[in-house]
C-alpha positions as CSV (number, residue, x, y, z in Angstrom):
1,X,0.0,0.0,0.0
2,X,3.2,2.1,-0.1
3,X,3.3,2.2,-3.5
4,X,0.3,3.8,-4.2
5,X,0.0,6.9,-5.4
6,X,-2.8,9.8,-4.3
7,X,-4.1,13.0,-6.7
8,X,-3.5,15.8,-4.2
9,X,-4.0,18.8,-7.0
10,X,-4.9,19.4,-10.4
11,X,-3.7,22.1,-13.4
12,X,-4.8,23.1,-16.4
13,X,-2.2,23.0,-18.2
14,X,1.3,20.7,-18.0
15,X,3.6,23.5,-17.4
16,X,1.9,24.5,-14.3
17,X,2.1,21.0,-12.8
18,X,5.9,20.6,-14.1
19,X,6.9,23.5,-11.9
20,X,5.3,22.1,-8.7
21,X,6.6,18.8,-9.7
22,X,9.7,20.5,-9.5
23,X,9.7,22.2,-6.2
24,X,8.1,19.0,-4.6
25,X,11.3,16.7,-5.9
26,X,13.2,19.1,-4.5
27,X,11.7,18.5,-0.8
28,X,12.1,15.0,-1.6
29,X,8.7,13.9,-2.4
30,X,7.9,11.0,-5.2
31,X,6.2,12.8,-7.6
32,X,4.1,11.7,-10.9
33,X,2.1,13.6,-13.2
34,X,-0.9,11.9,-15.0
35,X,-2.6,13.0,-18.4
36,X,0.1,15.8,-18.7
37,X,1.0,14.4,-22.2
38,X,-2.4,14.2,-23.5
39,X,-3.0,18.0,-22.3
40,X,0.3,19.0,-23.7
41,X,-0.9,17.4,-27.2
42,X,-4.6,19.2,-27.4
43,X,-4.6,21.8,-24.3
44,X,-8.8,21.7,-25.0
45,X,-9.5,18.6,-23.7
46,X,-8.0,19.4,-20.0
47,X,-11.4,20.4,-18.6
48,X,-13.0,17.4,-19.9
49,X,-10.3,14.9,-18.4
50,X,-9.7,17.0,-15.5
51,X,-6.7,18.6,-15.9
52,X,-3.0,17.4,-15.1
53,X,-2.9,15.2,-12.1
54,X,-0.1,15.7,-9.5
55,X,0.2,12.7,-7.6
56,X,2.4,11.4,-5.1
57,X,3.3,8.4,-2.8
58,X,0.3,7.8,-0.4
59,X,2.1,8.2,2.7
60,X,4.1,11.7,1.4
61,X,0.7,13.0,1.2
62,X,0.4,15.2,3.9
63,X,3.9,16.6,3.6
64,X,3.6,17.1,0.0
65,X,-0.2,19.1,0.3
66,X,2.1,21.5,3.7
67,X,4.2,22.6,0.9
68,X,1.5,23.4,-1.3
69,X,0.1,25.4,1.1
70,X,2.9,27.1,1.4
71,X,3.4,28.2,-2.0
72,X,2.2,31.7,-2.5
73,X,-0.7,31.3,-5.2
74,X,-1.3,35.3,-5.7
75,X,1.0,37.9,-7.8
76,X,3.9,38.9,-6.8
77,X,6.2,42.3,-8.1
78,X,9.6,41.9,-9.6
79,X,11.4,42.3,-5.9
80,X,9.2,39.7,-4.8
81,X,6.4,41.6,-3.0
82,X,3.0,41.0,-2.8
83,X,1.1,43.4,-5.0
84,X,-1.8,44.9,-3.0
85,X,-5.4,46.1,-4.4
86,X,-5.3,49.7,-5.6
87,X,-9.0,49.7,-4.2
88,X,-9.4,47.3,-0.8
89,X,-5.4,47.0,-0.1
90,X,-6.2,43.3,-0.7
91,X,-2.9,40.8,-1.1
92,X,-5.2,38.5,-3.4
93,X,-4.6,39.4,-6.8
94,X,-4.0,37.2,-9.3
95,X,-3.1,38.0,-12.9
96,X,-5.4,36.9,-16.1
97,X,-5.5,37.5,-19.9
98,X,-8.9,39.5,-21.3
99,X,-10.4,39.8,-24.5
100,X,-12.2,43.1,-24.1
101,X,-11.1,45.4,-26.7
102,X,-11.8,44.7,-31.1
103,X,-7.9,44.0,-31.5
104,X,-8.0,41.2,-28.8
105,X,-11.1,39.7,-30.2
106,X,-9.7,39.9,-34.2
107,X,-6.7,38.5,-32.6
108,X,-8.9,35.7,-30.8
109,X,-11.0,34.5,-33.4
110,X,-8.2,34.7,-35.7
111,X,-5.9,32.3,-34.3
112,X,-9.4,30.1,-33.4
113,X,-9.5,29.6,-37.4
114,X,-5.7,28.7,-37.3
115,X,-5.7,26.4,-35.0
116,X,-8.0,24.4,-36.7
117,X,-4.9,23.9,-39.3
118,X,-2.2,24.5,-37.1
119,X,-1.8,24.7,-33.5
120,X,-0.9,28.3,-32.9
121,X,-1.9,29.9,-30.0
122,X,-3.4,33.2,-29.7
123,X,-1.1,36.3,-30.5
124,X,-2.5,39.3,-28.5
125,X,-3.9,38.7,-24.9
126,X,-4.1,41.8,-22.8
127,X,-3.1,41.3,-19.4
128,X,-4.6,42.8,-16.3
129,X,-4.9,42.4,-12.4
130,X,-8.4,41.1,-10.6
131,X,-8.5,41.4,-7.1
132,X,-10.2,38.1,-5.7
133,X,-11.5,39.7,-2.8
134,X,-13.0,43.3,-4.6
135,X,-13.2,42.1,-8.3
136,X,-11.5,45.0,-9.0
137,X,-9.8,45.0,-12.4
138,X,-6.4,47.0,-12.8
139,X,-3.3,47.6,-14.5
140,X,0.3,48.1,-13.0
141,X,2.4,50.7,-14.3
């Protein structure tokens, strides 16, 4: 029953779970990712299948979901600060991509039609701050 190995988190996308896999191996925790490759070949399918699946040994469990915890999920400034809410002073800000403007939305529906052919990815996101506790939207300058 050692051997065995438990889910204890779930990404979208492969290169989010590659750099926890990382800093878990590097406490010294057996680490394996599951449906990483299939994510990595068509990145639509990860909400169907659930995403990338972190797992590791059943009884490193517990030690691997401290460190988790202790991993700072929320955005951070290039000296390694946590950047606060312009509005509530809030720590819990997390950065996202938006389509809200015509050039984002060309850009959006254009590389949709591509990737049909090819796999491109999109080629203009705009990217802003949300504030989890305030919703409030912002930019840093």
């Amino acid at each position: 029953m050692r051997d065995t190995f438990k889910t204890i988190a779930r990404f979208q996308y492969s290169a989010e779970a590659q750099i926890i896999k990382g800093r878990l191996e590097a406490d010294g925790i057996t680490v394996f990712l599951s449906d990483n490759l299939t994510i990595d070949t068509d990145p639509l399918v990860s909400n169907a299948i659930g995403g990338v699946k972190l797992k590791v040994l059943s009884y490193q469990a517990e030690e691997a979901k401290a460190i988790l915890n202790s991993i700072n999920k929320f955005s951070l400034d290039n000296e390694g600060h946590a950047i606060h809410c312009p509005n509530c002073k809030s720590e819990k800000v997390e950065l996202y991509s938006t389509i809200k403007d015509a050039k984002a939305l060309f850009a959006f529906i254009f590389a949709f039609i591509v990737n049909i052919v090819t796999t491109a990815l999109p080629i203009y996101t705009k990217h802003k701050y949300r504030c989890e506790d305030c919703k409030t939207e912002f930019d840093i300058k």
